[in-house]
Every structure is written in C-alpha cells, then in structure tokens.
N, C-alpha and C positions, 0 to 999 in steps of 0.2 A: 038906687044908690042913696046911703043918708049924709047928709054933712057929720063933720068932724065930731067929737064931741069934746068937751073941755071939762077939765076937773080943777078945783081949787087954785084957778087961777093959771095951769099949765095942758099943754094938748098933749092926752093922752094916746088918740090915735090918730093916722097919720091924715091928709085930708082926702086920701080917696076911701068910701070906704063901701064894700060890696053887701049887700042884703042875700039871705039864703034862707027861704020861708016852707020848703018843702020839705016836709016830714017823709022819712025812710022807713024801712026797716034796717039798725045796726046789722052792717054786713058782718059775718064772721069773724075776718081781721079787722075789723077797726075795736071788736069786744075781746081780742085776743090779744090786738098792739097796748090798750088800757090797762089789759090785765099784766103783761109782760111788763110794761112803762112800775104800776102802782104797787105791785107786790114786791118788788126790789129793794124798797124803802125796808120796810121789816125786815127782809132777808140782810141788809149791809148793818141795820143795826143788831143783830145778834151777832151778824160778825164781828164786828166789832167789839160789842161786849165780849168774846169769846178770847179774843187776838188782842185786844189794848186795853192799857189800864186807863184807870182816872187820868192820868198824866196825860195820857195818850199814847205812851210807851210802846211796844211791840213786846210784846211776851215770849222773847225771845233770845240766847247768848248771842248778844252783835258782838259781830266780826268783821275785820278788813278782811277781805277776799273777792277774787273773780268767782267763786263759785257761791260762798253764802254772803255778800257782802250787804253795807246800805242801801243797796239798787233793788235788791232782792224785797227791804224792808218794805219799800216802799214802793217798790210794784203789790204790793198788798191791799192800796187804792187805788188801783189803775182801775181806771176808767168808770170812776167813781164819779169827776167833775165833769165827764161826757153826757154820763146820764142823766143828772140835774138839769146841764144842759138842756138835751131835750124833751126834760117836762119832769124828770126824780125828785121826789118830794123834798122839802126845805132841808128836811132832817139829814140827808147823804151830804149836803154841801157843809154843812156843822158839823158833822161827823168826821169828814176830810179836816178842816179844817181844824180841830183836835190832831187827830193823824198828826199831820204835817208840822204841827208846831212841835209835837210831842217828838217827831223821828228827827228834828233839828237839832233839840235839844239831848237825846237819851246820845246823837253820836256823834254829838260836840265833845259830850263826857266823857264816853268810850273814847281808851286809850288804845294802844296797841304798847309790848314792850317790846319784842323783836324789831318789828317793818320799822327802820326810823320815820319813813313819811310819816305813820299818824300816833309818834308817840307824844307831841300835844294834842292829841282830837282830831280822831279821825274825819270831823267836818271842822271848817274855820269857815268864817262865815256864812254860816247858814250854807254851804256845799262841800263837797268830798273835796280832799284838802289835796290830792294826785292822784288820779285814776285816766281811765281811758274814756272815752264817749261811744263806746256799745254800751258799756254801764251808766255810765252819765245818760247818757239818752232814756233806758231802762228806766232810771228814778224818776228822771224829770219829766215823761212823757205826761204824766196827768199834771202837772203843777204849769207846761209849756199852755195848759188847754185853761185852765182855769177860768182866764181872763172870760172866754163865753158866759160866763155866771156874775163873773164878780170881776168887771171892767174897773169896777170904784174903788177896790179893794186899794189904800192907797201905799200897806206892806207891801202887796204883789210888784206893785210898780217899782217899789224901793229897790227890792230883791233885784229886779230883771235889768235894773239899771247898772244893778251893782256890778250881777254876775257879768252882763255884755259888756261890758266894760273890759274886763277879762281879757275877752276875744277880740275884742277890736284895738285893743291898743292904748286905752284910753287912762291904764291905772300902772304906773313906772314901778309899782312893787308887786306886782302880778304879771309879771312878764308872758305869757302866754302867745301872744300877736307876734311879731314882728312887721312892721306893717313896710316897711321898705322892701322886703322881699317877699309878701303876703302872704306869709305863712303861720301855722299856730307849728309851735318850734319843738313838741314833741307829741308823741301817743299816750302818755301820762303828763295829763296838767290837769289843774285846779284850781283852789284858794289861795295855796303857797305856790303857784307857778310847774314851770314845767321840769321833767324830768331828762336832765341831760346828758346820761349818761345808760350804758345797756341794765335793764330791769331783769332783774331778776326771781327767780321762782319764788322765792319770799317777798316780793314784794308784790306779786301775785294773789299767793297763798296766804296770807294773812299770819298769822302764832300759831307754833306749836298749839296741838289741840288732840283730848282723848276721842276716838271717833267708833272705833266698834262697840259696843255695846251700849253706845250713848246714842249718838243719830243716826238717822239716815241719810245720806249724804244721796242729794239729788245727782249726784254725777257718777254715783256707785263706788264710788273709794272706800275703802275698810280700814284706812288708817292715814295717819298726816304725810309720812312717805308717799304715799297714793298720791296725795295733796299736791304736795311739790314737784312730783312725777308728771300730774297734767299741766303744769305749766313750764316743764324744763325749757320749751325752745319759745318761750314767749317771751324773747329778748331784745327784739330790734323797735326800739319802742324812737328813738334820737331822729326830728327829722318832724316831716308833714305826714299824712296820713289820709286815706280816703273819708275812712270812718270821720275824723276830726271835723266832716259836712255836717253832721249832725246839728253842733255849735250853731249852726246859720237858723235853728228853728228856735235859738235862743233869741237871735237878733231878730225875726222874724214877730215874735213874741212881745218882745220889748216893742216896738215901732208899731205893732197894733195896741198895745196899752197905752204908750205915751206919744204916739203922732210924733216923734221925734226923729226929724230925718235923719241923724247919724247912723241910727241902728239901721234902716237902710241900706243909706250907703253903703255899709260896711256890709253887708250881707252879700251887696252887690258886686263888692268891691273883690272878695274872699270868692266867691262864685265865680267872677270873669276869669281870677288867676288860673283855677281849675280848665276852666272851656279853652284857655290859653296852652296847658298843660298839654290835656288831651287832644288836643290838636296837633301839638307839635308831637307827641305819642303817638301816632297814625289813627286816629282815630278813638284811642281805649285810654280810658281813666287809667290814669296810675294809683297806685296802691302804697306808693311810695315815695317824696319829695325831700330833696337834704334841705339844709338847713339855709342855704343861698338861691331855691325856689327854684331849683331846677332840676326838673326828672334824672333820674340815672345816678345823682352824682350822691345818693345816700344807699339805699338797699338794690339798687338797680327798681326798673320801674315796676315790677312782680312783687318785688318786697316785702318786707316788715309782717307785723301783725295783723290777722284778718287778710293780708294781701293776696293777690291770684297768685301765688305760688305757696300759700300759707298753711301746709299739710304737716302733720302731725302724728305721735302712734294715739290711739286711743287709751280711755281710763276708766277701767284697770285695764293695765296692761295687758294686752294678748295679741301683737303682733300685729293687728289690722291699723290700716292710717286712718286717721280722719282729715277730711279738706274741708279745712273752713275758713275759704274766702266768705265775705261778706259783703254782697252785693246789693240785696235788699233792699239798702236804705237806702244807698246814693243817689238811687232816680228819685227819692221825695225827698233828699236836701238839692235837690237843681230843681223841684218844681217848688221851692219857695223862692228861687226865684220870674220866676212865671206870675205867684202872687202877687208880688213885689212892683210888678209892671209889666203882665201880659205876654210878655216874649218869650216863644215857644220854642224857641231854641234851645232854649234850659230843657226842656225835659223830648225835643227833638234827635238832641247829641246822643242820650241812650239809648234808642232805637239803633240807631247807626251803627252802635258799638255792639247793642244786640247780634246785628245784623253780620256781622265782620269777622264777630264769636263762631258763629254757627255757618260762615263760609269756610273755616278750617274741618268742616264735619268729615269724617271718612265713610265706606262701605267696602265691608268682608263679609260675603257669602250672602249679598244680597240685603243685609242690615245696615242702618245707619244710623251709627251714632256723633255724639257732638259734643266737644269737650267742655270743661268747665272751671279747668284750671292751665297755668301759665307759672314755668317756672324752672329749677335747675333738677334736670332729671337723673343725673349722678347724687342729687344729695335724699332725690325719692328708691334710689337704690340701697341708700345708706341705713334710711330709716328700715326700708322693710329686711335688711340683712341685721337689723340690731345694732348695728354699728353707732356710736359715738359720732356726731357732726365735728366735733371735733380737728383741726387741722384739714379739713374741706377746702381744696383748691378755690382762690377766691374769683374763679372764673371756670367755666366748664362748660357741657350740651344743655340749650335751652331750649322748651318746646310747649306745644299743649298735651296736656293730658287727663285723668280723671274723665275719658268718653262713657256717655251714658245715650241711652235711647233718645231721652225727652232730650228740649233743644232747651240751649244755653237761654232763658225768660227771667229776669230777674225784674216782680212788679209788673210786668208783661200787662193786668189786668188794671193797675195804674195807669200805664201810658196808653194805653186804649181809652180811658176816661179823659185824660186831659188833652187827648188829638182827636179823637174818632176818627183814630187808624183803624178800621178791624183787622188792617195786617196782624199787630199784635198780637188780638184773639188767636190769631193761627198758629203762634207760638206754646200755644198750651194743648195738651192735651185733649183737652175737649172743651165746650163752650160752658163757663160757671151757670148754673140756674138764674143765677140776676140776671144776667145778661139776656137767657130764651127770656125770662119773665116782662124784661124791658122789649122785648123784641116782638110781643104777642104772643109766644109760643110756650107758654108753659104759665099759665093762670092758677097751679096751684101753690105756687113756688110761694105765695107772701104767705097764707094759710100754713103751709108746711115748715116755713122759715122762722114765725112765730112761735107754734107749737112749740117747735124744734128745741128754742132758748126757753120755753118754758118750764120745761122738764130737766133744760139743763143746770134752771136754777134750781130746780127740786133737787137734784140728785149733786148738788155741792151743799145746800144746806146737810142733807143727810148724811153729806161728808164729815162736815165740821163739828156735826150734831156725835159724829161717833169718835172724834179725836180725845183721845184721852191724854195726851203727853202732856209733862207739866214742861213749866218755860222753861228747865235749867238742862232740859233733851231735845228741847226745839229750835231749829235751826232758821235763820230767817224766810227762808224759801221754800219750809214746807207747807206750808198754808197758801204759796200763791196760788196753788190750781183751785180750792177752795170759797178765792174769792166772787162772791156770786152778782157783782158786776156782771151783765151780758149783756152788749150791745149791738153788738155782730149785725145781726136783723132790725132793732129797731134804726139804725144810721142809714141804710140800707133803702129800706123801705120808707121810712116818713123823708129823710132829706136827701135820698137819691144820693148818695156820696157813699166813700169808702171809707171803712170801719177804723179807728185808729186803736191800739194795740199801745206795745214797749217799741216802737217801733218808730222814736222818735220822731214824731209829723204831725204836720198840720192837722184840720180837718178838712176837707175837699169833699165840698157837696153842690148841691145846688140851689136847695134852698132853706132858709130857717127861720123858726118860728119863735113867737116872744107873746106874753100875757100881759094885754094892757092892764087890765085889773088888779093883778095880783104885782106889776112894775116888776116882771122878773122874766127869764128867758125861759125858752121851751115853748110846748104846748100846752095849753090851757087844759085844767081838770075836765076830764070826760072827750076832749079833742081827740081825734085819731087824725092821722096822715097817710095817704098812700101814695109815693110818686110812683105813677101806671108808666112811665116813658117819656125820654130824652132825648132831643137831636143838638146840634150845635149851638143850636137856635132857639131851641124852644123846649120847657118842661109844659109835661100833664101832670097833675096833680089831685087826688079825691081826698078833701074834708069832710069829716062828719063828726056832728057832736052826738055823743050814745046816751047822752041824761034827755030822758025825756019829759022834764021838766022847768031846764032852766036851760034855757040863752046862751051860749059863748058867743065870745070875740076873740081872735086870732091876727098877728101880724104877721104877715106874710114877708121876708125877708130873701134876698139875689145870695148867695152863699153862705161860710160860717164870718164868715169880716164882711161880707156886706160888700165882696169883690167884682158880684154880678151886675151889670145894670139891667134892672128889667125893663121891659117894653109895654107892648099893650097884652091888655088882659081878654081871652073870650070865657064868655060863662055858659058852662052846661048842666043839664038834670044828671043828677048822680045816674038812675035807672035810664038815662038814654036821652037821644036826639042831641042835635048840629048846636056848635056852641055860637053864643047870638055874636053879635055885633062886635068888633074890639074897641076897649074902653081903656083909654089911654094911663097908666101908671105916674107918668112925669117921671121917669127912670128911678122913683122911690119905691121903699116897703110900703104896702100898703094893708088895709083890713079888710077882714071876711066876720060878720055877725050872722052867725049862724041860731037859729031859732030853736025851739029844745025837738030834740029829736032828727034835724032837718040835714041834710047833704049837698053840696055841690062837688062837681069837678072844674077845674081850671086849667085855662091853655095860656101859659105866659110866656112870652116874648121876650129872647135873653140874650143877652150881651157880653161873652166870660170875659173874668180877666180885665174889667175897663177901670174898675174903681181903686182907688189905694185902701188894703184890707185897714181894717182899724174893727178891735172887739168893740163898740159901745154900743150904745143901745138905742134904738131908734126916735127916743125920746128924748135919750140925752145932748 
C-alpha cells in the first residue's frame, strides 16, 4: 500500500491506495472492452460530422410531433455522456456538447403554424414548451446523466434548477406542480405550463406535412391523415399521470449536482403521493389521478394516455389494436427514490403489483396465460368493430385483458438488482446471460457480449456511411438507430449495473471509476474492468491495465453518485489464489496503481443505498 500522493498543492488520490505489481497476459475482454471503450470516439465523430452542422444543428425538417418530434433530435446523443462517462474520449463529451446547445437553439427557432403550443418556439427555455414525459424523458435521458462527466458544468446546474423548478412548484408562471394536492396537473406540460384541456390529434401530430414520396416515416404512415390517425384517441391528457414519474429523475438530477435539499424533498414528496395512491388502488399504480389528487375522480384509475387500459388501432390502419400501457419506467422512477434514501419500499410496491398482475392469470386447455392490460372492455369491442368511441357510455364492464403467455414483468431484471429477489428472475422467460455470467455459469457471456457491441458499431457506421438523404427528406428519427453509441456491455460488465437507454433513469451500478491524472471520470487509458459478481454485500471486480508500458492509477468508487458505502477491500492474483487479508476502505473511493501490464482482482465490502447520491467527484 503506498501513501497518498499530492499534486500542486491538492490530493489527487484518495488516502488508501492499493499497489498491483503483477504482470499478465491481457485477457481477451479486457483488449476487447479497450477496443469497444476507444473506437467509439471516431465512430460518434463521423456521426456527427454526418447528422450536424457547425451550429450543431440536426440535419434535419424539425417538427412538433409524437412521432418525429425534438425527443427524437435528441435521442441522436443518447448515451453519448454515458460513454465518456466511462472512460469515451474528451472528444464525445465536446461533441455532445455542440449537440445540445445547437438542438436548444435550432427548436427554440422552429415554429409550428397549426399546433398553437409551439407557435412561439417549440422550446422556451431551453425545454419542450408542452409535451408529455415519455418524450421528455426520451430527450432528456443523456442531458439527466451528464452530470457523471461534467458535475462543474455550472449551465447544467442553471438548466436543472430551472427546469425542477417546474415540477416542484417552485416557479408561479410555470404552473406544472400543484403542490397542495401533489400532483403535476396534466400529461402535457413544460416551459409554458400544463395543458388543461382534452389534447388533441394536432397537437399530437405536429403541421400538416408532405409525407410519401419524401420520408419515411418510422411509424409507417404514407400520409399526414395517417399522422393524425395514430394519435386520434390520445386525448385524455387533464389530470396526473403515471408516466409524469419520469419528472422525479429531473429532481433526482438536480439534487445530485447542487446538494440541494429541495429537489429532494420534492422528489420525495411527489413519490410518497404515488405509494399513497397505490395503496389506496389495492395495491396497483394508477395510470390516472384528477386534478384534486385522488384516483378515480379523472379517467377512472385505468385511464388516460399510456394508461392500463390504453389500447388503440394500429398505424396504418388495418384493424389490429395496439396496447400501449407503459409500465416500464415506473419501477425506475420509485427506485429514485431508493437513491434518495435507501428505502426499499419504493421499488418493493412493484413487485407486489407485479405479483397481483399475474394472480388474475387464467388456464384453457392446460395454457396459461396472464394479462397485461386493465380497462373498459365495451370500448375494446368498439375499436375492433371500427366503430367511433364516440358517445361510449361513460360507465360500462371492466376487466383484464390483452392475456399473453409470458407473465405480466415489467423491469422484472431491474427489481431483481435492486432486491436480490431472484423471485423476479422467475418472471421472465429465461434467465439473461449476465445474470448465468454473475452466477458462475456462463464465462463466456463478457467475451461474447463485447464482441457482440463491436460489430454492432461496425455495422451502424456502415449504416450512416450509406445514408444518402439530404436534410430537406430527413426526418429526426431516422438516424436514431444509427447512432453508434453502445453501451449495453460496456455498463454491464465494467460497473456491474444496468444499461441506461431513452428510458428516463438513473444510472444503477455498483461501482465507478475516475482518472486521477487526467482529473476526469471513467477509466483510465488502457484500464479495463470486469465485475466477475455480486451479492448484497459484496462486488468482485478484475482490473487490468493492457499498456505494457506505463503505470495506471484508478479510483475505485461505491456507485454512479457515490450511493454505496464501501467496506473492506480483499486483494487477489488476477490468474488465482485466496484473496489476502481485508484492508479497510474508511467507507471511501479508494486507488488501485496498477504497474504496466499488471492485474488484480478485488473483493469489496458494500453497503447500498447508505450515502446521499451526489455527481461530484472524488476530489472535488
């Protein structure tokens, strides 16, 4: 163990710090995770050059819209600032950072003339000026993460201040909050506040717009009719919303940039009403809250948009429904509150509901299936006869329906991380490869998982490489699948956590790493990470530096907010034997100097959930 070291006058690394003087041979994945980490840099800047101008523009006709709208733009960095995060070269976080200023600006500009929301600018203040938070989440997912990189950033902070504000109650010409009855007061709000009144397919759909022969429209419509066809019954917007949990990963956000307890509270505050909700719902989240904070008395508790009753015909028309409740994210807007303060209740309640789901299951002829939606089953008779909703009795037979084989899981592989239920696991179909890989049973899953993204960046470059449309054919959201962002494997395998997406959430890992030398997050040039396995209590971890040349140093960090408290540390030979003695942490990040060439494994002693998450950085 060496002492600390000090650089001009400030302590660089923390004051434990571990020595690793045995030279390897680079394992396969640690020269695959390198290569997957370092080639991405290249790959985001041709994208980039490709998809944005100087300005930082998006090369693209922006539109208000649920199908090509600014969510859409700007999922075109998603998970750009993950990457940097951990260990993407300088150049992706600069590159975002153009992005972001440029997609502020090009649709502050952008008007609309139909939709009255955005015919001042369809952003006002640097946000979507009335929309919903399955989009809002979509945009902000990489901007919510930022902070991992750039804590100092002191715009970011401005921003997160401004927007939570919004949602908490905090700004009397942004109505949004209501905070006496703790509700956000519709399923469209934003900059200009919320939307009080039934929404309509134009305000949906964005402007008239020529659509065959010009785009491709990722939802498959051949014409602006199509357009407003797929949003005809997405009207019950007046009221609370499940989806509107999203919002808490703003405040969530905010309160780990600026330590500020309000945004807390209010996270917390917005969260209890919910668990209050669902409680008094027998158990199951509502989907729907009026505007005096109490189930039933807006869409009934199935409701509104996204909600378990939320089916629809598909686009283009052809007779078949789509059900698109939206389940997904609720159990990672209750496990911010878990971050928030450890209590596992937040993300306890959706097992339950899981559980409750999947006791209405039936069996015919020896099958069983298990429904996955909840709602007025006269008005699913309606849709599939074609009929008009139209004068729908505003009361009728309620029930479950939409049975399918697989069991009602929503996140299922989520709540198994933040409990170590493997109940959960049993809710799926079969057990993910991380999970055998964590369990001993499947040793080639990091090898294959690597690979797997390396080829998948290969084969998006080659995408973008053969896109020829100029920008006045290109819609915002043809280039998302494009973007050769992939992180999937590397969150996975180096920080034992779950992969973040559009999917408005945290990061949830276990552990994360930071360059003393370079004063910036991630892993350090030529580092690789492998977490080999995890119990309540404790990560395994293999480092290895693959220059064999120079020296790294590594800080070793308890989550992505720094939520874990570690314990004691055992140190083992990469290539084998008993790890020695434990060496006490002081429940901080601590350092690993690893020698050129040289590997350890590590057994640390962990704590979840004990610390208040805050992005900074361990030096700071």
């Amino acid at each position: 163990m060496a002492p600390a070291i000090t650089h001009a006058g400030r302590r660089t690394l923390p004051s434990l710090v571990i020595d690793a003087n045995t030279a390897i041979a680079p394992p396969r994945w640690a020269l695959l995770e390198r290569r997957l980490i370092d080639v991405q840099a290249a790959a985001i800047a041709e994208f980039s050059e490709r998809y944005f101008d100087a300005r930082g523009f998006l090369k693209c006709v922006p539109r208000w819209s649920g199908d090509d709208g600014p969510d859409d733009a700007l999922e075109n960095v998603l998970n750009w600032t993950v990457l940097h995060a951990l260990g993407g070269d300088d150049t992706i976080l600069a590159l975002y950072k153009r992005a972001l200023e440029g997609h502020f600006l090009q649709y502050t500009e952008a008007r609309t003339t139909e939709v009255a929301l955005g015919r001042d600018g369809m952003y006002y203040q640097d946000f979507h000026a009335c929309f919903d938070w399955f989009h809002h989440g979509e945009a902000w997912s990489p901007i919510l993460l930022q902070g991992l990189s750039d804590p100092g950033d002191r715009m970011l902070a401005a921003r997160m201040r401004r927007w939570t504000n919004w949602y908490a109650g905090e700004n009397p010409h942004v109505p949004n909050y209501d905070k006496r009855h703790r509700v956000i007061r519709s399923f469209f709000n934003g900059s200009r506040g919320p939307l009080l009144r039934q929404a309509t397919a134009l305000d949906w759909a964005g402007d008239p717009i020529d659509v065959e022969g010009r785009f491709d429209a990722l939802h498959g419509e051949q014409t602006y009719d199509e357009m407003l066809d797929h949003f005809r019954d997405y009207t019950d917007v007046i009221g609370d919303n499940h989806v509107n949990l999203g919002a808490t990963t703003l405040g969530l956000a905010a309160y780990a940039l600026t330590g500020e307890a309000r945004f807390r509270e209010w996270v917390l505050e917005y969260l209890d009403a919910w668990v209050e909700r669902t409680e008094a719902n027998d158990g199951l989240v509502p989907s729907s809250v009026g505007l005096d904070g109490k189930v039933g008395s807006g869409y009934g508790w199935y409701g509104g948009v996204y909600g378990w009753g939320f089916t629809v015909l598909r686009v283009p028309r052809n007779g078949e429904l789509a059900h698109r409740a939206y389940h997904t994210r609720t159990p990672y807007s209750f496990a911010n509150g878990l971050l928030l303060g450890g209590n596992r209740e937040y993300v306890h309640l959706i097992k339950r509901m899981v559980d409750k789901v999947n006791a209405n299951a039936r069996t015919e002829d020896g099958t069983t299936t298990y429904p996955h939606m909840y709602g007025r089953l006269d008005r699913l008779d309606r849709l599939r006869s074609g009929e008009t909703l139209v004068g729908l009795p505003s009361t009728g037979p309620e029930g479950w329906y939409e049975f399918r084989s697989r069991k009602f899981a929503p996140s299922a592989l989520a709540m198994w991380y933040w409990t170590h239920d493997r109940s959960s696991l049993e809710l799926l179909d079969e057990t993910p490869r991380w999970v055998q890989f964590l369990d001993g049973n499947d040793p080639a899953y990091a090898e294959d998982a690597l690979a797997g993204d390396l080829d998948a960046v290969r084969r998006k470059v080659e995408g973008f490489r053969a896109d020829g449309k100029s920008t006045d054919t290109t819609m915002s959201d043809d280039m998302n699948h494009l973007n050769p962002a992939t992180i999937g494997a590397l969150v996975q395998l180096t920080t034992g956590g779950l992969p973040t997406g559009r999917d408005v959430h945290a990061l949830h890992c276990r552990l994360r790493y930071f360059d003393p030398e370079r004063r910036r997050a991630g892993l350090p040039q030529d580092v690789a990470a492998l977490v080999e396995g995890f119990s309540e209590d404790e990560v395994t971890v293999a480092l290895v530096n693959t220059c064999p040349i120079e020296a790294r140093t590594v800080i070793v960090q308890g989550g992505a907010y720094n939520e874990h408290l570690l314990g004691d540390v055992r140190v083992a030979e990469l290539a084998g034997g008993a790890p020695g003695a434990p060496v006490a942490t002081g429940g901080a990040p601590f350092a690993v100097r690893l020698a050129p060439g040289a590997g350890v494994r590590l057994v640390i002693g962990m704590q979840r959930f004990t610390n208040e998450p805050s992005f900074a950085f361990p030096w700071i």
